[in-house]
C-alpha positions in Angstrom: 0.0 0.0 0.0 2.7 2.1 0.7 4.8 1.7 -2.5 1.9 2.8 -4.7 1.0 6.0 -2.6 3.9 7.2 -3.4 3.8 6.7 -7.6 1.4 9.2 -7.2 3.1 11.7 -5.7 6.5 11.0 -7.1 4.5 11.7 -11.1 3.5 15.0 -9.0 7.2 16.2 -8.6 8.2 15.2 -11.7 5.5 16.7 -13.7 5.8 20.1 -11.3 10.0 20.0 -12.1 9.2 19.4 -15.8 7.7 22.5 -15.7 9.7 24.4 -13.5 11.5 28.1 -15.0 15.4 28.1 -15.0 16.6 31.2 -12.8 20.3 32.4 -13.3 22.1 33.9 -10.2 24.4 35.5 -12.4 23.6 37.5 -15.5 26.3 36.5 -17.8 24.3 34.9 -20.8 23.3 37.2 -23.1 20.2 37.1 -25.7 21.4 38.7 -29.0 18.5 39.5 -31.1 17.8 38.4 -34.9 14.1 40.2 -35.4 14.0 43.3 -36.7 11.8 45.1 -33.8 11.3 42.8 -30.7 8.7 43.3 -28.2 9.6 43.2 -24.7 6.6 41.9 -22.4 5.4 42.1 -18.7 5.1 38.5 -18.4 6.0 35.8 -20.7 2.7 35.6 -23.2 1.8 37.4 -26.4 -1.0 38.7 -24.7 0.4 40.8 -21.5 1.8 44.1 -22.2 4.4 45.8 -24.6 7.2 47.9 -22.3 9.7 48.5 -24.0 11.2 47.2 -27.8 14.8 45.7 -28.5 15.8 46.1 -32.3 17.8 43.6 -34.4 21.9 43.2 -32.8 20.6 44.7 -29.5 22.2 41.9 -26.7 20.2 42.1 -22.7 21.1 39.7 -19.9 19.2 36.3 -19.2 18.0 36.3 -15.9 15.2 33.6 -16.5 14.2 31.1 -18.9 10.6 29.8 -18.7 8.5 28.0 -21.5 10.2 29.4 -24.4 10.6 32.9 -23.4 14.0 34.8 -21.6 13.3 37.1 -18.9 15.7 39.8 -19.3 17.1 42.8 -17.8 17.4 46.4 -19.8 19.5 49.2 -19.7 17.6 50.8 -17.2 17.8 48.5 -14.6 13.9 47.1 -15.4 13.1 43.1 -16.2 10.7 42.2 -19.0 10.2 38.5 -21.2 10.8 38.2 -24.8 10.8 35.2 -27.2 13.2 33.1 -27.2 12.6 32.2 -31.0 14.0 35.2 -32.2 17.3 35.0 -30.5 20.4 33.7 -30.2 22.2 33.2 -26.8 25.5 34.8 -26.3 28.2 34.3 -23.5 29.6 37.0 -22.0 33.0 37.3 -22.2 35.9 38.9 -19.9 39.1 40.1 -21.4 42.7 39.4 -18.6 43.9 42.8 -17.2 47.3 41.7 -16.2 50.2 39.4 -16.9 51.0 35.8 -14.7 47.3 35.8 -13.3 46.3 32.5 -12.1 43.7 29.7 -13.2 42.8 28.4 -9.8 40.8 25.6 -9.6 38.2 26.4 -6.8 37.4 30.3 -5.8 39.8 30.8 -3.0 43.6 31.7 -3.0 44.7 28.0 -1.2 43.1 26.2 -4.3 45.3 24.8 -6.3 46.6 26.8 -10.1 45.9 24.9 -12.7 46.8 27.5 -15.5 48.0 31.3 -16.0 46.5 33.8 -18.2 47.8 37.4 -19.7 47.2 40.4 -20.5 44.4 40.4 -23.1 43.6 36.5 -22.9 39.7 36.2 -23.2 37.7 34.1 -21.3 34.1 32.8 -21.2 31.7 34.1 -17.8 30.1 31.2 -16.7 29.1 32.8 -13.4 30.4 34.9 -10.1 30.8 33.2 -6.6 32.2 35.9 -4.2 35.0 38.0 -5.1 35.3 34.9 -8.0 35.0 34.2 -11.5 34.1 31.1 -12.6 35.3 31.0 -15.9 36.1 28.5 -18.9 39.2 28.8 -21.5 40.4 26.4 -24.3 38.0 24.1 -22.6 39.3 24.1 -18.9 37.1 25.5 -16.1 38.2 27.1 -13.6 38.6 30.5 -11.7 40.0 33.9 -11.7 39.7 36.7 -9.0 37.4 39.2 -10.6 40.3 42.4 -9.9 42.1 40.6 -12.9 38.9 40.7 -15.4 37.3 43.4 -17.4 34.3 42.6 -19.2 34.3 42.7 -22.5 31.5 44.9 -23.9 29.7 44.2 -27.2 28.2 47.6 -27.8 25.9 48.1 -30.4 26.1 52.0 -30.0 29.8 51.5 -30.9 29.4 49.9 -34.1 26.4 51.8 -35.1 27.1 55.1 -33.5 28.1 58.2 -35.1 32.0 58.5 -35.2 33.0 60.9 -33.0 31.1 58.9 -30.1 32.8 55.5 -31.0 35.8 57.6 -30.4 35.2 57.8 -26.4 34.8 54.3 -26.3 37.9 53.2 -28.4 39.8 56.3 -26.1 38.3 55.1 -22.9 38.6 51.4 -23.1 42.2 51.8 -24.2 42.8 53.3 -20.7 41.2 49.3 -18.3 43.9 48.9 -16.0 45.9 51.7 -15.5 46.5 53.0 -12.5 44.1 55.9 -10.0 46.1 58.2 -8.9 44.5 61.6 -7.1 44.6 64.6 -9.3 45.8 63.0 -12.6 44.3 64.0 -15.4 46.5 61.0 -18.1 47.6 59.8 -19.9 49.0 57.0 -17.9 47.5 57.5 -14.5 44.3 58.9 -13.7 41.2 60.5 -10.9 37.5 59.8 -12.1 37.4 63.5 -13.0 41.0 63.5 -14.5 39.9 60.2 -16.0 36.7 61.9 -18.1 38.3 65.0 -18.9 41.0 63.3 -20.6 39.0 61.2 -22.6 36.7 63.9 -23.8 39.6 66.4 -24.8 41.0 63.3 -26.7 38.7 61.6 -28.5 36.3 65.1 -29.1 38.3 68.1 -28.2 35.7 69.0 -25.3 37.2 70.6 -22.6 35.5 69.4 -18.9 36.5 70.8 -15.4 38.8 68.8 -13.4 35.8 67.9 -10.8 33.0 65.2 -10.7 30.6 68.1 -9.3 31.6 70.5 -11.6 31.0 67.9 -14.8 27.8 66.9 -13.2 26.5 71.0 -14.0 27.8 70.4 -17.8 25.7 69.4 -20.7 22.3 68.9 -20.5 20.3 66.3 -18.1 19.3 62.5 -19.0 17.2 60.7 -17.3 18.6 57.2 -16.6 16.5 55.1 -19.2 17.8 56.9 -22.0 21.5 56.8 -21.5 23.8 56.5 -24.6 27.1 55.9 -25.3 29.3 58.2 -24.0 27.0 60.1 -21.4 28.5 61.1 -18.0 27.1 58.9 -14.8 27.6 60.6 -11.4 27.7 59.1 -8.2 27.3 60.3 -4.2 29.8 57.4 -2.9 30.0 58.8 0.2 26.5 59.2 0.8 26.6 62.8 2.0 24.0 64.2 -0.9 26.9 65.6 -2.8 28.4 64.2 -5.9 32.0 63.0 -6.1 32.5 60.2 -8.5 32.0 60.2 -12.5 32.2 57.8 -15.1 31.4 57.4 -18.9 28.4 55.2 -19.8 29.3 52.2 -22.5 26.2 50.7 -23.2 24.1 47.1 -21.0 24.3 49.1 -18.0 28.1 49.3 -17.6 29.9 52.5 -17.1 34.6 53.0 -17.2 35.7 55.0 -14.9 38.6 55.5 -12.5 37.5 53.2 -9.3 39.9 54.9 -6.4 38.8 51.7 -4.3 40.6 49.2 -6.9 42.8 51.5 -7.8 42.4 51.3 -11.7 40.0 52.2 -14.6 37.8 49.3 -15.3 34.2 48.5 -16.0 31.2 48.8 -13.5 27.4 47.9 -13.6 25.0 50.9 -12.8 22.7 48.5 -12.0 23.5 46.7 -9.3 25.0 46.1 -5.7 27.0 49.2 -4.6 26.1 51.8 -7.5 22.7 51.5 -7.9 22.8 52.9 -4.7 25.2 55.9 -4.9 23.8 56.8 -8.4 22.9 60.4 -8.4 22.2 61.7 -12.1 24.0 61.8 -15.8 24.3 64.5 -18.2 25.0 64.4 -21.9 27.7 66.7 -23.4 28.8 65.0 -26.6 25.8 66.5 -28.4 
């Protein structure tokens, strides 16, 4: 009697796990899309509503995949479902920052190296444990603390953008890894404020003032859902209501800027964890 109670309930799990929608903790698969104009919904049927629309080459995180549709997050920070059928998945990939950096194969600095990477080696993202990431290259897994990776952005703006804007980007990602240093203004070593001047005189000829608060009154205001490459992001890190950190925007959510607490430029998210909650404003000055 006992044995066939449970067939019942075991055909319960399965049909219930069967069924079950495939979080990600980590938002490091990407859905590139191949429509033309793609509808982003509340919820993941043709019949809830339209928020926002992606266009063809646009790429958005996988945060969720459930019954043939991806939910995804946008630029803005907001989450929406689109159909899986018209797109293709896409790994995100991280590009070395530094020479002799090891392969270890659990996420802790006792675990054994199985493997050294350099400077501009590229890696697959498989995920983020910790201060960790997990990561796969030539076929070996393994992982790599996150201080030696930038993330490699495929921006669509960059490609498709006018010139002169493509120009910050190429002048600005040239610049992942080198060293913060208060006051400098380049080209070598860098402040947030020193880091966006010099990439604006560079790449466009604008001259900014040598001050994230001063920047932040240049230009004219964007909201945050309609940031484009090359718009200035502003921060209050030290949570006293006035600004004192800058970067430049690149497109998914990520902003470059010169981080004094790592000590180098590199690549943030606006959208999560420490600056989604000292984000302040961002202004646009390349138009």
């Amino acid at each position: 009697m006992k044995k066939r109670a449970l067939i019942p309930v075991f055909a319960a799990f399965m049909a219930l796990t069967l069924n079950v929608s495939h979080p990600f903790a980590n938002t490091y698969k990407k859905a590139e899309i191949t429509a033309t104009i793609l509808n982003v919904r509340s919820e993941n049927n043709t019949s809830s509503n339209i928020i926002s629309k992606l266009s063809e080459g646009d790429q958005v995180p996988i945060v969720e995949i459930k019954d043939g549709w991806y939910k995804i997050k946008l630029d803005n920070g907001n989450e929406g479902w689109i159909s899986s059928e018209y797109t293709q998945e896409k790994q995100t990939i991280g590009v070395v920052n530094g020479n002799n950096v090891n392969l270890r194969e659990g996420n802790s600095l006792e675990s054994p190296v199985i493997g050294t990477l350099n400077t501009g080696n590229e890696v697959e993202i498989l995920d983020k444990t910790s201060d960790w990431y997990k990561v796969k290259v030539n076929e070996q897994v393994g992982y790599i603390y996150n201080s030696f990776i930038n993330i490699k952005q495929e921006n669509k703006a960059v490609s498709r953008g006018d010139n002169r804007i493509s120009k910050v980007y190429e002048v600005a990602s040239s610049k992942l890894g080198k060293k913060y240093v208060w006051a400098a203004s380049g080209p070598d070593t860098f402040d947030c404020s020193g880091f966006t001047m010099y990439v604006y005189k560079t790449a466009l000829g604008v001259d900014l003032p040598h001050s994230s608060r001063s920047q932040s009154s240049v230009g004219t205001s964007v909201s945050k859902d309609e940031l484009k490459l090359g718009d200035l992001v502003f921060f209050d890190t030290s949570r006293d209501g006035k600004i004192n950190h800058v970067g430049i925007y690149i497109g998914d959510g990520n902003f470059i800027h010169a981080s004094s607490a790592k000590a180098k430029v590199m690549t943030s998210n606006l959208n999560e964890g420490y600056y989604l909650k000292t984000y302040k404003c961002a202004r646009r000055v390349s138009e």
